[in-house]
C-alpha positions as CSV (number, residue, x, y, z in Angstrom):
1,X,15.8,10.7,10.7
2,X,18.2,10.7,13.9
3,X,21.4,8.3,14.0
4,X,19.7,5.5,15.7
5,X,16.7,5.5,13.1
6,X,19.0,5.3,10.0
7,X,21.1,2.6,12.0
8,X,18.4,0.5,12.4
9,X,16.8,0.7,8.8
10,X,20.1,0.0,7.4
11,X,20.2,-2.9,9.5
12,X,16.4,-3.8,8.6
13,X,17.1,-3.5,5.1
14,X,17.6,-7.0,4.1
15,X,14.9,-7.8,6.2
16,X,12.1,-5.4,4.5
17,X,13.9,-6.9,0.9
18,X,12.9,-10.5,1.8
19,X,9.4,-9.3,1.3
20,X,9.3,-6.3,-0.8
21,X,11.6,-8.1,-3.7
22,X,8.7,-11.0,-3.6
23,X,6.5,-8.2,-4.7
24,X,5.5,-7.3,-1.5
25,X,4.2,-2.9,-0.8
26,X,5.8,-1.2,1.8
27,X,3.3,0.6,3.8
28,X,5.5,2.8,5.4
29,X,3.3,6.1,7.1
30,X,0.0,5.9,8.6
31,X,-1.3,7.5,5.4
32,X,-0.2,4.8,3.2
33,X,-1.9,2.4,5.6
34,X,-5.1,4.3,5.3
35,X,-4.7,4.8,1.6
36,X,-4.3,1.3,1.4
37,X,-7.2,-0.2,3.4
38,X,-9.7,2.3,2.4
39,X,-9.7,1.6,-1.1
40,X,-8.8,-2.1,-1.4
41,X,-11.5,-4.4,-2.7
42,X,-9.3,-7.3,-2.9
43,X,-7.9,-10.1,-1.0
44,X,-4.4,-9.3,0.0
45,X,-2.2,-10.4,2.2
46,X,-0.9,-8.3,4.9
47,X,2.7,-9.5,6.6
48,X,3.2,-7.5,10.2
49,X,7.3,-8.1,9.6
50,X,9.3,-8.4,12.8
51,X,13.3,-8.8,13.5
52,X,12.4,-11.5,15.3
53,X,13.8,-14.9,14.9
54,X,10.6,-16.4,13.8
55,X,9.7,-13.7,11.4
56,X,13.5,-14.4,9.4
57,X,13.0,-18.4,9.7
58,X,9.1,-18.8,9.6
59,X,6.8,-16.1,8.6
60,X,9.0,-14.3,6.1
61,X,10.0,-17.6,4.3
62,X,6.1,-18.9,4.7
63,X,5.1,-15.5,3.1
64,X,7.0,-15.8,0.1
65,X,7.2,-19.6,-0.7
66,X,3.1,-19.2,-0.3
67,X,3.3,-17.3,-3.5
68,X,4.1,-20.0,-5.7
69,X,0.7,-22.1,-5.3
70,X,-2.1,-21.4,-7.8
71,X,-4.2,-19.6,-5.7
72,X,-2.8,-16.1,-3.8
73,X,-3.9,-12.8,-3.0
74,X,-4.2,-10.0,-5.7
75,X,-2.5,-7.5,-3.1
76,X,0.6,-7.9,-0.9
77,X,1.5,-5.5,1.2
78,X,3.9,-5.0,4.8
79,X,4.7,-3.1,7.9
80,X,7.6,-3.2,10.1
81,X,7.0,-3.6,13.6
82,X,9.1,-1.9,15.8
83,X,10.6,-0.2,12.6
84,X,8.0,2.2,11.3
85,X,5.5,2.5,14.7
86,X,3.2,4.3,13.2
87,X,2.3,2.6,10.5
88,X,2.1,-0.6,12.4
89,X,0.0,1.0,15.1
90,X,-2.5,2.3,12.1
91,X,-2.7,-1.6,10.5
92,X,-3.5,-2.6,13.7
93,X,-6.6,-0.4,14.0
94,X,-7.6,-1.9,10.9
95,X,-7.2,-5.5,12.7
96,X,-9.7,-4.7,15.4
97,X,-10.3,-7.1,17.7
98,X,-6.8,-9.0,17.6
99,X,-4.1,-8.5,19.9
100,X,-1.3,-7.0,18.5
101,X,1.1,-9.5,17.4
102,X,4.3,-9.3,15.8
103,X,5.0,-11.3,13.2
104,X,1.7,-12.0,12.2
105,X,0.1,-12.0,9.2
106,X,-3.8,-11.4,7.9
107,X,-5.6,-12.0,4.7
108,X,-7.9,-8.8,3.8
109,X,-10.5,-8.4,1.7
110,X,-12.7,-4.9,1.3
111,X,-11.3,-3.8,4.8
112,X,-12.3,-6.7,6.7
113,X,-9.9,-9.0,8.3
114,X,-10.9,-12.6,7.1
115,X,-8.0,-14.8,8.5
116,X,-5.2,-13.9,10.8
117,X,-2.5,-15.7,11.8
118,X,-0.8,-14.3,15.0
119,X,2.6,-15.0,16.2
120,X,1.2,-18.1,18.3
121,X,0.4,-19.4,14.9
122,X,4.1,-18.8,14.0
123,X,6.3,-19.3,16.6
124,X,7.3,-22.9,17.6
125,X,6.3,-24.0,14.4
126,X,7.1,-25.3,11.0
127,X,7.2,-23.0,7.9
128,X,5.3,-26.3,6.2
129,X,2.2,-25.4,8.8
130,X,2.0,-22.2,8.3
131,X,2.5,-22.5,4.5
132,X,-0.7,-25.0,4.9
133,X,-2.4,-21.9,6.9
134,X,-1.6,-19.5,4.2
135,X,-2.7,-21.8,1.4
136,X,-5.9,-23.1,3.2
137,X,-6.9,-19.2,4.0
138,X,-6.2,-18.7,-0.1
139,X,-8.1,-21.2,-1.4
140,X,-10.9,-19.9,0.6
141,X,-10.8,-15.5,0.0
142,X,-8.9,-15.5,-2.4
């Protein structure tokens, strides 16, 4: 890792901790991506984290505070835009079809993308909307 890389995951940290101490997986290399998605039968929820504005005061807060209803995915996992490339480019293979969007976030079952919500979905709105979004894709796949 050059000077620039650990630079910017030191300043990331806190970032990738808003998730990952919510219980969310770091998928971190292509590999783990892969490893993940291949063998994964059940619903999880899969945060594309940004260091956007809207990914600290929406999608990250929605993420977390969505874990306290009674329904929620078995899995949750996370890539880092911008951060780890590859990986990110990998998940979105996995989201075929939808543009790449950063934040964004998609509930996955068995490898198949069954709700999305890109960063239309995120920005210019209110973590109470997409808390409903999260909550409404739950009680459905999960």
């Amino acid at each position: 890792m050059n000077a620039y890389e650990e630079y910017m995951r030191e300043i990331t940290q806190s970032m990738r901790n808003e998730l990952t101490n919510a219980g969310f997986e770091e998928l971190a290399t292509p590999e783990e991506v892969d490893q993940f998605m291949s063998t994964n039968e059940e619903s999880a929820l899969v945060v594309v984290n940004s260091v956007c504005g809207c990914a600290a005061g929406l999608a990250r807060p929605a993420a977390v505070q969505s874990l306290n209803g009674e329904k929620k995915p078995a899995k949750l996992v996370t890539v880092f835009a911008g951060q780890d490339r590859e990986a990110t480019s990998k998940m979105r293979e996995y989201l075929e079809g939808l543009e790449p969007s950063s934040p964004s976030m998609a509930i996955v079952k068995g490898g198949e993308v069954k709700h999305f919500i890109p960063r239309e979905q995120i920005e210019g709105h209110e973590v109470e909307d997409i808390l409903n979004q999260l909550t409404n894709a739950y009680a459905e796949f999960c």
